[in-house]
Every structure is written in C-alpha cells, then in structure tokens.
VOTIPA-193438 format. One record per residue (C-alpha): x negated, y negated, z negated; residue in three letters. Coordinates in pm, 1 decimal, decimal comma. Layout:
BEGIN
NODE        x        y        z dokol
NODE        X        Y        Z   ALA
...
This chain:
BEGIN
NODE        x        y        z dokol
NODE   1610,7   5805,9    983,4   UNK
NODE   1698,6   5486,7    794,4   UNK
NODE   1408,7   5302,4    615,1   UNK
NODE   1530,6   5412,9    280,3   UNK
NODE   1500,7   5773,2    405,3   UNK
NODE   1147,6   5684,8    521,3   UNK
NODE   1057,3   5568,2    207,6   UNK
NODE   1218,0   5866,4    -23,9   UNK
NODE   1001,9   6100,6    186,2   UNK
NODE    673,2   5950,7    194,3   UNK
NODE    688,6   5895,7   -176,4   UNK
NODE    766,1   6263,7   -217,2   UNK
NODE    487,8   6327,7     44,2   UNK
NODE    227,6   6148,9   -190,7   UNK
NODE    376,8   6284,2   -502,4   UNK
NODE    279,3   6666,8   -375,3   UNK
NODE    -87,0   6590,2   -332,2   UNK
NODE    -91,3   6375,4   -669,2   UNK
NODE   -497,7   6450,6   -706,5   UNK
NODE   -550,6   6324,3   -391,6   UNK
NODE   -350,3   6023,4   -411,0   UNK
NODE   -484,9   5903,3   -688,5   UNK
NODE   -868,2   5952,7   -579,2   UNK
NODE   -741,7   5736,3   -278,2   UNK
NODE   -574,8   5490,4   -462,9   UNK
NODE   -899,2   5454,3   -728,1   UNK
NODE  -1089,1   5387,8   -398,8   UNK
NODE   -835,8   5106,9   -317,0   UNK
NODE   -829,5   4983,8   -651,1   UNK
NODE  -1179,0   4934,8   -687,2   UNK
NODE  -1219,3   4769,9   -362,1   UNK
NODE   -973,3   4532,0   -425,9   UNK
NODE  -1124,2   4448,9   -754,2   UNK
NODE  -1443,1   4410,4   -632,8   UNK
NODE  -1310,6   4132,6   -350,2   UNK
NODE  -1177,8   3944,8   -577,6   UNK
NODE  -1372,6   3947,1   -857,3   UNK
NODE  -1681,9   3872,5   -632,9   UNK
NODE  -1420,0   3623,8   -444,7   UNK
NODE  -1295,0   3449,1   -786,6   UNK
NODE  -1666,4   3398,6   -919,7   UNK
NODE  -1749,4   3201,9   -602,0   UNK
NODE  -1409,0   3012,2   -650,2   UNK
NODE  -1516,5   2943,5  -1019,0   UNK
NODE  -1853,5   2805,3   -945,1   UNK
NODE  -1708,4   2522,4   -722,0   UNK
NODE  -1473,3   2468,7  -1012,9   UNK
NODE  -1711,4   2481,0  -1252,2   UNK
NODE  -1886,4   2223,5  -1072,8   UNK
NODE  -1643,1   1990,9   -981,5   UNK
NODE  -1503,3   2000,3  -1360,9   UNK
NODE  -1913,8   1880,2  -1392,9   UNK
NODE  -1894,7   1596,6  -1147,4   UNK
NODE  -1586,1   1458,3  -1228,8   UNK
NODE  -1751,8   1403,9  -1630,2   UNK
NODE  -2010,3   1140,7  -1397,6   UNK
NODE  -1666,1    968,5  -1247,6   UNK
NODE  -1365,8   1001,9  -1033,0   UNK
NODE  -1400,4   1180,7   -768,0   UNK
NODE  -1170,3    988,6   -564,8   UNK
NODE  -1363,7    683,0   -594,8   UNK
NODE  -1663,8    572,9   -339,3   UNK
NODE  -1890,1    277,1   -445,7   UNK
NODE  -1948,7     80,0   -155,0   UNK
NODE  -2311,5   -143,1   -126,2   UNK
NODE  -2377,7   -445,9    109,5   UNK
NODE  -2575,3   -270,2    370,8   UNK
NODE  -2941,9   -396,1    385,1   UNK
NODE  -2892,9   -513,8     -6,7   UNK
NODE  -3153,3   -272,0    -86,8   UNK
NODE  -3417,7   -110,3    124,4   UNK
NODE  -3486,9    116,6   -131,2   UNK
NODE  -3147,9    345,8   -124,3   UNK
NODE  -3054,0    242,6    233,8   UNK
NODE  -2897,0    531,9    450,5   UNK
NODE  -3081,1    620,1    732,7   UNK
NODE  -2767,0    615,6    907,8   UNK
NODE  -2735,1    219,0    854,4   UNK
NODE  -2897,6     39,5   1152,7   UNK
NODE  -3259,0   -172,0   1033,5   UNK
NODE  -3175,0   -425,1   1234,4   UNK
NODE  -2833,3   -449,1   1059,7   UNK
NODE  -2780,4   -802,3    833,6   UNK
NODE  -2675,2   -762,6    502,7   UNK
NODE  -2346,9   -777,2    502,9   UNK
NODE  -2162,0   -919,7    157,3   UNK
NODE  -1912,0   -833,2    -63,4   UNK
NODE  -1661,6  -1100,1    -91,0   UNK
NODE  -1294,6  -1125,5   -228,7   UNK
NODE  -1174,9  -1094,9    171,6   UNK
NODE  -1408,5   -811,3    185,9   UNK
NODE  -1177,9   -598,7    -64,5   UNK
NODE   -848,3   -727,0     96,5   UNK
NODE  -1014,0   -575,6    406,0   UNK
NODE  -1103,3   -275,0    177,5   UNK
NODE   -720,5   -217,3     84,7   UNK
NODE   -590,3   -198,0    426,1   UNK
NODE   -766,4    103,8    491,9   UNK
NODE   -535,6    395,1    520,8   UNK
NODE   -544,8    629,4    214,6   UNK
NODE   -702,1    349,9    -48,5   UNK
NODE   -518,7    285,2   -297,3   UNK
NODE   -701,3      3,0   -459,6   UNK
NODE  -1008,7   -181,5   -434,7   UNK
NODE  -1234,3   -388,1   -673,9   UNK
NODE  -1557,9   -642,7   -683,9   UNK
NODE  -1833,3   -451,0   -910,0   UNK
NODE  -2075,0   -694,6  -1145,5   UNK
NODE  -2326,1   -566,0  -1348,6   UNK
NODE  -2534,7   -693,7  -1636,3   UNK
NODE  -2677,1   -643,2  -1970,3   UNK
NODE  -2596,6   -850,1  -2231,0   UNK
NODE  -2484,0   -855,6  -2650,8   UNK
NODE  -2196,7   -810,1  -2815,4   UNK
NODE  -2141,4   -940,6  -3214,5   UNK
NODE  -1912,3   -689,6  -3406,4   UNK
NODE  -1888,3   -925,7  -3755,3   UNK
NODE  -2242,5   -932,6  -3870,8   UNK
NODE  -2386,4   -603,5  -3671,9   UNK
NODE  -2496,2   -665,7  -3327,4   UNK
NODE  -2555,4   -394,4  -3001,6   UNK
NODE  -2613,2   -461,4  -2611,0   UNK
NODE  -2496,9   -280,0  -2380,7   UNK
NODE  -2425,0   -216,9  -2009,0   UNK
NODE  -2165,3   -468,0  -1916,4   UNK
NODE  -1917,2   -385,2  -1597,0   UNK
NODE  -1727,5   -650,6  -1450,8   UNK
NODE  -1401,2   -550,1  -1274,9   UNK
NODE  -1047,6   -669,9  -1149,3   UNK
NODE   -857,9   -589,3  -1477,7   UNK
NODE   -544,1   -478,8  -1230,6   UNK
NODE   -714,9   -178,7  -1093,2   UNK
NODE   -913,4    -65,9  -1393,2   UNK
NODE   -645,5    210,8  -1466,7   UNK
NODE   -584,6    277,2  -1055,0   UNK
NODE   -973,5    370,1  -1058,3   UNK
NODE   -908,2    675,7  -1315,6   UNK
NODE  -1017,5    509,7  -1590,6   UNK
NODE   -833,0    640,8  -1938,1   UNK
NODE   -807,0    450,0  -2260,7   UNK
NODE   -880,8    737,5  -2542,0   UNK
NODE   -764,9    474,4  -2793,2   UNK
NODE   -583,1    133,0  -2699,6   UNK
NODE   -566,7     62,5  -2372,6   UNK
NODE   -760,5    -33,2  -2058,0   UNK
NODE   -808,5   -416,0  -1896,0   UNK
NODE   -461,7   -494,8  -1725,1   UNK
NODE   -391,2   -776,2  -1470,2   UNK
NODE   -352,9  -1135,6  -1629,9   UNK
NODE   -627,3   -995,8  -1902,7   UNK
NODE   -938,5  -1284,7  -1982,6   UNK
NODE  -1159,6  -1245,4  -2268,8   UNK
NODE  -1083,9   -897,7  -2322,0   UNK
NODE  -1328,1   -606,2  -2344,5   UNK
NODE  -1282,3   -209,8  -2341,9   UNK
NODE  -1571,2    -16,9  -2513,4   UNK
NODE  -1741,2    238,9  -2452,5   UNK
NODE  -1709,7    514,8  -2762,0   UNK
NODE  -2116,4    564,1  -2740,0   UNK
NODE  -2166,2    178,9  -2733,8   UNK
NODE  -1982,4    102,6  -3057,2   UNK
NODE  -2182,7    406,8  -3202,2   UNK
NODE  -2509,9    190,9  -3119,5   UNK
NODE  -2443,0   -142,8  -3366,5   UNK
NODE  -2696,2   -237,7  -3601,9   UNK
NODE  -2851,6   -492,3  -3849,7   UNK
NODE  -3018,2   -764,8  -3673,4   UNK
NODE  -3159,3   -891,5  -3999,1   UNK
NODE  -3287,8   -530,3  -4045,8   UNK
NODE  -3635,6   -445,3  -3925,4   UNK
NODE  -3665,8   -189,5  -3640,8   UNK
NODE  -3849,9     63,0  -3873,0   UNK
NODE  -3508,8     38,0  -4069,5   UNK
NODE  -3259,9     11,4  -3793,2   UNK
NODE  -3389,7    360,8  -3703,1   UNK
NODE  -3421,5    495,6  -4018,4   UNK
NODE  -3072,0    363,6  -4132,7   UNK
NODE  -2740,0    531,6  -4052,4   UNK
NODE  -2516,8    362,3  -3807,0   UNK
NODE  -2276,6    143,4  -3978,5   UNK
NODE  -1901,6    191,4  -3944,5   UNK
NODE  -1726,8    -74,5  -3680,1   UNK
NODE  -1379,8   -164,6  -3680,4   UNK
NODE  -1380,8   -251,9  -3303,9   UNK
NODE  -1022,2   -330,8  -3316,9   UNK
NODE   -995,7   -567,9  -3621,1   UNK
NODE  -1377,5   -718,8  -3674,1   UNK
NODE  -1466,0  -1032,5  -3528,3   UNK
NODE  -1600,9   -915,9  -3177,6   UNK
NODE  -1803,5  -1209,5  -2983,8   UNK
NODE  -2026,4  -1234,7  -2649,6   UNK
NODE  -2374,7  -1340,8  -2636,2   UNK
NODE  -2675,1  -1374,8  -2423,0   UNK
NODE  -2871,3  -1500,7  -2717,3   UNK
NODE  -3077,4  -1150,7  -2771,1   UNK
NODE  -3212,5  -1293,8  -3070,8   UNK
NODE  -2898,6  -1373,6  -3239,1   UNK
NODE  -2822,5  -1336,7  -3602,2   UNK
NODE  -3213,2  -1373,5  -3652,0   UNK
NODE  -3410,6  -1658,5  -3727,7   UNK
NODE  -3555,7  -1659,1  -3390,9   UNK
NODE  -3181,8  -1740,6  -3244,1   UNK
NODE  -3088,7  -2023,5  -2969,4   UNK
NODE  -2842,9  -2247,5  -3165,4   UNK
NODE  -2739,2  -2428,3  -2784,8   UNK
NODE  -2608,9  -2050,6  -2676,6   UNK
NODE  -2290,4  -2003,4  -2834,2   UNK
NODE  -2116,8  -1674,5  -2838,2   UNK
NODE  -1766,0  -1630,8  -2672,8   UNK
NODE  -1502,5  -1504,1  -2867,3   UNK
NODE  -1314,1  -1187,1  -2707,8   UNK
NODE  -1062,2   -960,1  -2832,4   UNK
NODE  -1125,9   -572,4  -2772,0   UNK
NODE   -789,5   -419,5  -2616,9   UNK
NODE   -934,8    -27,1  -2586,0   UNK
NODE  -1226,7    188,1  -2617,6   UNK
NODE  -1314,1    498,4  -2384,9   UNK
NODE  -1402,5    841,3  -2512,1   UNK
NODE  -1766,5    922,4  -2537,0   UNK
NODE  -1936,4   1136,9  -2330,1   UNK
NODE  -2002,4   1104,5  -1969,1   UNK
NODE  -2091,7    788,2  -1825,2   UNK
NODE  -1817,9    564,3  -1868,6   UNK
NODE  -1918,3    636,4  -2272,3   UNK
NODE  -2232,6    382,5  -2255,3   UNK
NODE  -2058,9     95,4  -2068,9   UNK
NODE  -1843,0   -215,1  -2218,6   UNK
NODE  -1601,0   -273,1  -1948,8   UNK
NODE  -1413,4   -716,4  -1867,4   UNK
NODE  -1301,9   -856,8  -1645,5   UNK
NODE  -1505,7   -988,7  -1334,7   UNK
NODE  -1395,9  -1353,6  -1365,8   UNK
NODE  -1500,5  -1371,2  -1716,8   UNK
NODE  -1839,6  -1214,2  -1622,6   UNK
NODE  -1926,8  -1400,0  -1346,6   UNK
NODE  -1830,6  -1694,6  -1543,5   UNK
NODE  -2090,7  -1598,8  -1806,9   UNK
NODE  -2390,5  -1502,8  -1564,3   UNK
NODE  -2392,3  -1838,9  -1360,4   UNK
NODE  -2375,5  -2026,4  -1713,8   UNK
NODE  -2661,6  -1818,3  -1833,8   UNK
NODE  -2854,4  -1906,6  -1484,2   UNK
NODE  -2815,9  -2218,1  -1468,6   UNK
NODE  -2936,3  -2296,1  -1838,5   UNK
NODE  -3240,8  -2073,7  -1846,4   UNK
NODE  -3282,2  -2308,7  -1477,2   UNK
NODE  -3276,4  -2584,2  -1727,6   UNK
NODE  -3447,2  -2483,3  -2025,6   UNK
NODE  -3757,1  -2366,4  -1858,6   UNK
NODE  -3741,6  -2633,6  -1563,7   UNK
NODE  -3764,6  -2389,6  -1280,0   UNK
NODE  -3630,9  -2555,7   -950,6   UNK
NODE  -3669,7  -2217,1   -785,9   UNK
NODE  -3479,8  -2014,7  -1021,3   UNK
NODE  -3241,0  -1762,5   -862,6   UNK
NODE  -2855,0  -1891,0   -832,1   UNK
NODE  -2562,4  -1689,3   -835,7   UNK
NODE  -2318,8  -1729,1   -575,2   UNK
NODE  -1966,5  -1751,8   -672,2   UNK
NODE  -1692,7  -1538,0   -511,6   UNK
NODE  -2022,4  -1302,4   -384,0   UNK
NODE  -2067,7   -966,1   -546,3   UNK
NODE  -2294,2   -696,6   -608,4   UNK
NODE  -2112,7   -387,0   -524,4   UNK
NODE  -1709,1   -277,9   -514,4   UNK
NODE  -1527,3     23,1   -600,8   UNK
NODE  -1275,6    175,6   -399,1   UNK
NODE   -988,0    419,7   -489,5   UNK
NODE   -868,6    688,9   -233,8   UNK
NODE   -525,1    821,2   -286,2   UNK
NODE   -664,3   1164,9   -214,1   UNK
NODE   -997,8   1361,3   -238,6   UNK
NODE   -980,6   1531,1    102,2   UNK
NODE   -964,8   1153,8    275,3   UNK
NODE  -1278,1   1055,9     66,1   UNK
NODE  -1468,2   1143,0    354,5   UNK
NODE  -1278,1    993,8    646,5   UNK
NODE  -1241,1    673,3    432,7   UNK
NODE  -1583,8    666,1    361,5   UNK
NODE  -1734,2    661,9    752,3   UNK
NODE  -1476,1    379,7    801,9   UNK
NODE  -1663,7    182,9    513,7   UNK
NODE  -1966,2    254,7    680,9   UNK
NODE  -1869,0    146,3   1054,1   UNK
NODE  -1765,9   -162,8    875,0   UNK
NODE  -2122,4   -232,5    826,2   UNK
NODE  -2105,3   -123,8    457,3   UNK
NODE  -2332,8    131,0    249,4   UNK
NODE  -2054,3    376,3     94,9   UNK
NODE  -2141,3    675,8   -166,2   UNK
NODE  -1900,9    944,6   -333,0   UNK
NODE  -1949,9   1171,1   -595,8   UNK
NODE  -1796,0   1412,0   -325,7   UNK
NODE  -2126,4   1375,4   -152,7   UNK
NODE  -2298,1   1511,0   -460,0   UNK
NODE  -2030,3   1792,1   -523,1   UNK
NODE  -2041,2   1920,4   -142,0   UNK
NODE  -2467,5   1923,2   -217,0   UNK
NODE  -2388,8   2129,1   -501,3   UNK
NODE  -2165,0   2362,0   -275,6   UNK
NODE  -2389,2   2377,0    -44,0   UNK
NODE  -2644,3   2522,2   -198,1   UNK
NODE  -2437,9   2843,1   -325,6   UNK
NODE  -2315,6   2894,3    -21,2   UNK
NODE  -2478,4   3178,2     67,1   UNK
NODE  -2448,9   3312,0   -270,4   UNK
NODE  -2095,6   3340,4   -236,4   UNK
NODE  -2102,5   3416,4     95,3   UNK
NODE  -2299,3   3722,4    -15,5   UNK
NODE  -2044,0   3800,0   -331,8   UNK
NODE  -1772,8   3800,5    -82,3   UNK
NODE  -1989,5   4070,3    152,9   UNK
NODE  -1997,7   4274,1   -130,9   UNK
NODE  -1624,4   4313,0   -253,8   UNK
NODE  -1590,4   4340,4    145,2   UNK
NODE  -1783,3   4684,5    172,5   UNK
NODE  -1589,3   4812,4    -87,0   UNK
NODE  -1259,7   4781,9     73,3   UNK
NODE  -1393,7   4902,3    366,7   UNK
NODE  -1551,5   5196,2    232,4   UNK
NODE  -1154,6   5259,4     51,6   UNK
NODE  -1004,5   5189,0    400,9   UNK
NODE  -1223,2   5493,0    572,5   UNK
NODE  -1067,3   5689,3    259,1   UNK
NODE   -739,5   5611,2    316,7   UNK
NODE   -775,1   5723,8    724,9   UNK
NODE   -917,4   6081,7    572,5   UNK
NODE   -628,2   6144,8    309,0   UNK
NODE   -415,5   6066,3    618,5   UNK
NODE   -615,3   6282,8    877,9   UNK
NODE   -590,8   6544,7    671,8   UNK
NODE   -219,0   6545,2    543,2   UNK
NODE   -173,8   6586,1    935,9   UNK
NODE   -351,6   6909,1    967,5   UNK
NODE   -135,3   7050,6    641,7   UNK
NODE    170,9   6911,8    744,8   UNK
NODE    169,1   6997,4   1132,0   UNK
NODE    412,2   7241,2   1102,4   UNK
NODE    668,6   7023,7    925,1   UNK
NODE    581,8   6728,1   1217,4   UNK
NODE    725,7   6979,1   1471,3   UNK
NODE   1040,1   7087,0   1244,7   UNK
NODE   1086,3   6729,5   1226,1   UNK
NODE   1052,1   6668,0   1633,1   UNK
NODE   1281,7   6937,4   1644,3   UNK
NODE   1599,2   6837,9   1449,8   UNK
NODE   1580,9   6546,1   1658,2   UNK
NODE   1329,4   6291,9   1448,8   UNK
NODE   1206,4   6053,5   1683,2   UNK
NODE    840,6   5992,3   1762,1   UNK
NODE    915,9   5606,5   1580,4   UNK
NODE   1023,0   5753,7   1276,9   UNK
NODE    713,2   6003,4   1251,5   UNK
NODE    464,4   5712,2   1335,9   UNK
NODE    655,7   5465,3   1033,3   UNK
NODE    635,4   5741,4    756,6   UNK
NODE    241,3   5819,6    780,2   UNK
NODE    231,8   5449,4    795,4   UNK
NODE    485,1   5434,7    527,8   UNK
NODE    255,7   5642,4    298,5   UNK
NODE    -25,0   5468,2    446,5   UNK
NODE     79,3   5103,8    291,2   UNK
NODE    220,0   5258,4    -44,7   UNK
NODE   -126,8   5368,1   -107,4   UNK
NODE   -269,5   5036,1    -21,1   UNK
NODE    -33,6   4842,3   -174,3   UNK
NODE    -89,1   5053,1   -499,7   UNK
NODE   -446,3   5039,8   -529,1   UNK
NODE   -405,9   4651,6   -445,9   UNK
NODE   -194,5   4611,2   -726,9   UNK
NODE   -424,9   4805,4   -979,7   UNK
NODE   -685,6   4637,3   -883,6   UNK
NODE   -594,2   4293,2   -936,8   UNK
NODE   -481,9   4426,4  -1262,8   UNK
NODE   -843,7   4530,4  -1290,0   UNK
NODE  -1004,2   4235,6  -1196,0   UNK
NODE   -798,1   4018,3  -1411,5   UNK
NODE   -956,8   4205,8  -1695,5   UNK
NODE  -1329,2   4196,2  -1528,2   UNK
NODE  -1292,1   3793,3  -1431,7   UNK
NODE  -1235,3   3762,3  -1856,4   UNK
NODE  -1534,5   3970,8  -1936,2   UNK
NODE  -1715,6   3803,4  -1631,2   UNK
NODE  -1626,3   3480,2  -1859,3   UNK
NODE  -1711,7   3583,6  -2185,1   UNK
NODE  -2067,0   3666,6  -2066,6   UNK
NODE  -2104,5   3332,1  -1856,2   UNK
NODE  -1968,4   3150,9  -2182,8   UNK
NODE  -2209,6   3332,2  -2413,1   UNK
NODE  -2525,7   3245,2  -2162,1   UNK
NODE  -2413,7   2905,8  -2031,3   UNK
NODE  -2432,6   2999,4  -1654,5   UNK
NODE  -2216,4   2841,0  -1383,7   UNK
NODE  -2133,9   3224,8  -1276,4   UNK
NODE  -1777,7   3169,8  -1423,9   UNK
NODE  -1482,1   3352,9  -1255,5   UNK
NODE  -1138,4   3204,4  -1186,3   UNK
NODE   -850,9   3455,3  -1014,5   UNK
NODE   -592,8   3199,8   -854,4   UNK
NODE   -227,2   3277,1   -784,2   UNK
NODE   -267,2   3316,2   -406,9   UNK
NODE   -578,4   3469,4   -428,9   UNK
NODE   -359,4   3797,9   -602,2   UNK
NODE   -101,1   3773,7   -371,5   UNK
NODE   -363,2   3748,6   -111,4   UNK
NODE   -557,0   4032,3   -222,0   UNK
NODE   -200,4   4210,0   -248,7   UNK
NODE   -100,1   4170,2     99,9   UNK
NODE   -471,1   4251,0    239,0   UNK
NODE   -453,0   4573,0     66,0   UNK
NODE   -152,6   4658,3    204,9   UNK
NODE   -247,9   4563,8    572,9   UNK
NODE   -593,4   4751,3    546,2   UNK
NODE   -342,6   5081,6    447,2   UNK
NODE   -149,6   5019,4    729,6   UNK
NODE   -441,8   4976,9    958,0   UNK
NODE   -627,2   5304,1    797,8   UNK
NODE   -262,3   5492,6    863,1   UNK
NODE   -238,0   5367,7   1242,5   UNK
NODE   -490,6   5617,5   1427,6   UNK
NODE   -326,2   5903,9   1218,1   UNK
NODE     -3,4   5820,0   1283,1   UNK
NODE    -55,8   5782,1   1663,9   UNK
NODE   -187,2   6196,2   1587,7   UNK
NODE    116,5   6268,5   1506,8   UNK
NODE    310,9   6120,5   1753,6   UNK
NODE    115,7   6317,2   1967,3   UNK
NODE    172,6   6652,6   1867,8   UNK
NODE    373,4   6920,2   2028,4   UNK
NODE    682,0   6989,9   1873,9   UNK
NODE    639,7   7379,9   2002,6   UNK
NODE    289,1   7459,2   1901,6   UNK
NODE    329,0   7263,1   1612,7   UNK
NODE    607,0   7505,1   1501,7   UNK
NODE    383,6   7777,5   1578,9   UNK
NODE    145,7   7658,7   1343,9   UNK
NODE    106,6   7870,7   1058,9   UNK
C-alpha cells in the first residue's frame, strides 16, 4: 500500500469509532496541556525573574574588586594569604583581552553636591570611562549618555533631579515643601564639595565647577539614584578635595589618593552564557569578580524543585493518555481481527499492517497534541491574569519551540502507545483470523 493509502484508511478507521476517538484524544489533549502549562509556568518564573534582575543592572556586566580590598565581602574562594591586588589603567587593558569582553572600565565612587541654579541636591556620584558608558548597557531616556572625548559633563539620574531643594529653606520646610521643577538641561548646573553651600555657613575657598548635563536616565532601578562623569574629572575632584581638607585641618596623616589607582572596574561580556567562564578568569587573575548572574542562578535555584515538580505533574498526565492510547489500540485489534486476516490475504504485507495501527496511533497523538496546546495557550492567559491580579512570580510563558516541542512529543508518545499493538497484529494468523467471527 502507498502511504497515502495508509493514511485514507486509518483516518476512516478512527472516523468509525468517533466516541472513542475523541475520549482518547481528550486524554491526549489534556496531557499535553498539562506539560506545558506546568512546563511554561516554570519557564515564566525564570523570566519573570531575570526581567527583575536586569531592573538592578546588566546582566552581562561583572564588577570586579581588588582581592583582599575588603575582608568584609571577600570570597572564600580568594586565598588569605593573597595581596591585594589593584586596579590600575593596565589592569583594564589586561581586562579587555579576555575573550568574550567587550569593554572594560575603572569604577570611582563618591558622594558629593550638585548646584541646579539656586536649588541644591547630593547624590551618588559614579566615575567612569565616558567611551564605554553606552557598551555597559547604559540607556539615555532623554539626551544622551557620557561619550569618549567628554570632560565636565554629567548624566543624571531621573530620581536625583527629583531630590533638589532650597538650601536657604529650613529642613522642616524642605520636607514639607513640594519639589521644585529643574530644568537639568538649560539651568546653570555646577559641582561642589562645599555641603554647606548656598548657606551662610558656606566655604568661600571651595569653588564649584561648572559642568554641562548631556543626558538623564529613567527612574527606577538603580541607575535612577546615581549622577554618572567621567573618571578623570572625578578623580581630579577627590584628590583636590583631599589634599585641602589635609590642609585646612593640618592633618599630616590624612589619607591620599593615589592617582591612576581605582576602587573597583566594570566589565562588559559580549554574551550572558560566557559571564561565568569570564568571570573565574577574573578571579584566577587574583581579582574578586561578582555578576548579577550569580544572584539570578540563586534565584533559580531555589525553584528548582518547584518546577521540577510542575514538570512531574504535566508528565503523569501524558502518561496516563499514553496507556489510553495502547487500550483504544488493543482493542480496535480484537474488533478488527477479521479484517487483519482479509488484509494478509489479498496480499497486504506484515509492514503495511504494523504502519497503519501506528498510522492511527500518531494521528491520535498528534491531534490531542495540537488541541492541547490550543488549550494551554488559553490556560497560560488565565494562569496570567490571576498571577497579575495577586502579584506572584507564578507567571506562565508558552515559547515557540516549546509548542512545537510539545507537538512532536505527542506524536512520538502515539507512536510508542501504537507499537506493542501493532507488533499484535503482525502476529496474527491470516487463517484463524478469517475464521474469526
């Protein structure tokens, strides 16, 4: 028989026992639709928590310490009797010949004031190399960000310019008074370390240091609270600030800043799934490395067995449609016997009797595997509704290939189920068959 043959008659086979079909299909259908809708809510936790993560920062990015810089968060995996090793400008050309980075920068940190005409904030200041702000993932909701050949320029953070105020105001009335309205863009912005500026209590020898604000970030998430310049410019402040409070109050012993010698650096991976691998290498290098990966696989982690046990579930179900797939078949054996051995007779061969009961056997799967991805489409938007409504992670999210996956599986669990009673048949005798009434 040729395969279109094969398929006519097991359609028409299926067709006469319509009742039982379908009750084997439903099984299939709701097997399928419990796999992947247990499947899917597993796959939409991990998205839902990497959408989470990546409002903290970039998850391609790893912030890389000078090992020994800080007993306090120190690895266990770093070595005590490890020196501190430190960041230096050959330290991130070393940085951006490892394979998969695609740039690297010195990190400086400090806290400091910022003049927007005659209101006044301070804010988290975070000096970087202006040329690989926008490499690190960093977007520019209005403006842009630092660029390479950039000085005195700043990028705010939207929550930062939210946070100007009076000076001349008391603090009962800065906090009972709304914030005013800054024109970042077009008001007189200036730096200062003077934290009593625009008071009376001010440092006249402190002068602030005019800068021009290029872009601003969008608010929310960390990057919101931070006033982003470039590293030179920041480093040129903080030794000038160190050196005349070294002055001013006479101390001899007063802590210098080294030039050239950073705090921390940032480094970009090209891809998330070399984070890792990029990471150790920091770390043989005698570095301290961190990644919000390491945070998102934590989070992972600990639903692990949750979805492990989700994906258990839909897994019984298919199962239990399988073993009701092998009994519609058994028994379609029994009532057809007769036509097996008419068949055997007029010269069928034993392959074409085995591929139409497996024939019939894969419609039916791939059937009720196509239903029920119909079914859990709908069930993953009601599963979403609910999670919505109740702010739970539990959200669901169905994938192409996980249909098409689903799909196939179906299919290939029919075909399996349809095996042993196709072998049956195979086996009959074509004369008692015949005899069979």
């Amino acid at each position: 028989m040729s395969i279109s043959d094969v398929i006519k008659m097991a359609l028409r086979n299926l067709w006469k026992r319509k009742l039982r079909t379908f009750l084997t299909i439903l099984g299939v259908i709701i097997g399928t639709a419990s796999i992947v809708v247990m499947v899917s809510i597993g796959i939409g936790m991990n998205e839902s928590f990497q959408k989470q993560v990546e409002e903290w920062g970039s998850l391609q990015v790893i912030n890389v310490y000078a090992a020994g810089s800080d007993r306090y968060y120190e690895e266990e995996e770093v070595q005590k009797d490890k020196k501190a090793t430190e960041i230096t400008t050959s330290t991130i050309e070393e940085f951006k010949k490892i394979p998969y980075v695609e740039a690297a920068t010195p990190v400086m940190n400090e806290y400091i004031c910022f003049v927007a005409g005659k209101y006044l904030t301070d804010a988290s200041v975070q000096g970087i190399d202006p040329a690989s702000m926008e490499a690190m993932g960093y977007k520019a909701e209005e403006g842009r960000v630092l660029q390479e050949g950039d000085s005195k320029t700043l990028v705010f953070g939207a929550d930062v310019i939210n946070n100007f105020y009076n000076p001349k105001l008391s603090w009962r009335m800065r906090y009972d008074s709304p914030s005013p309205e800054v024109d970042i863009f077009n008001d007189k912005v200036m730096i200062t370390t003077d934290w009593n500026y625009g008071t009376r209590d001010a440092d006249k020898a402190l002068k602030p240091i005019k800068a021009e604000v290029v872009g601003t970030l969008r608010s929310g998430g960390s990057d919101g609270y931070f006033v982003f310049m470039p590293i030179k410019e920041l480093e040129k402040i903080k030794i000038e600030q160190a050196e005349y409070e070294a002055k001013k109050y006479k101390d001899r012993n007063a802590q210098k800043i080294k030039k050239g010698v950073y705090e921390n650096a940032m480094v970009k991976v090209d891809n998330m799934n070399h984070v890792k691998e990029v990471q150790e290498t920091i770390k043989d290098m005698g570095f301290r490395a961190s990644s919000l990966t390491d945070q998102l696989e934590t989070m992972k982690e600990t639903t692990k067995m949750l979805r492990m046990m989700l994906g258990a579930i839909g897994a019984i179900s298919l199962i239990v449609a399988a073993i009701g797939i092998t009994n519609t078949m058994v028994m379609a054996i029994y009532e057809r016997t007769r036509e097996i051995g008419v068949m055997k007779v007029i010269g069928a061969s034993l392959s074409d009797i085995k591929k139409l009961f497996l024939t019939e056997a894969a419609f039916i799967g791939f059937a009720g595997g196509l239903a029920g991805i119909l079914v859990s489409l709908g069930a993953s938007k009601i599963v979403n509704i609910f999670a919505v409504r109740t702010n739970s992670n539990m959200l669901s999210s169905i994938p192409i290939w996980l249909c098409g996956a689903s799909l196939v599986f179906a299919t290939l669990i029919g075909i399996a189920a349809g095996y042993l009673p196709a072998k049956r048949a195979m086996k009959l005798s074509a004369l008692s068959a015949i005899k069979t009434e």
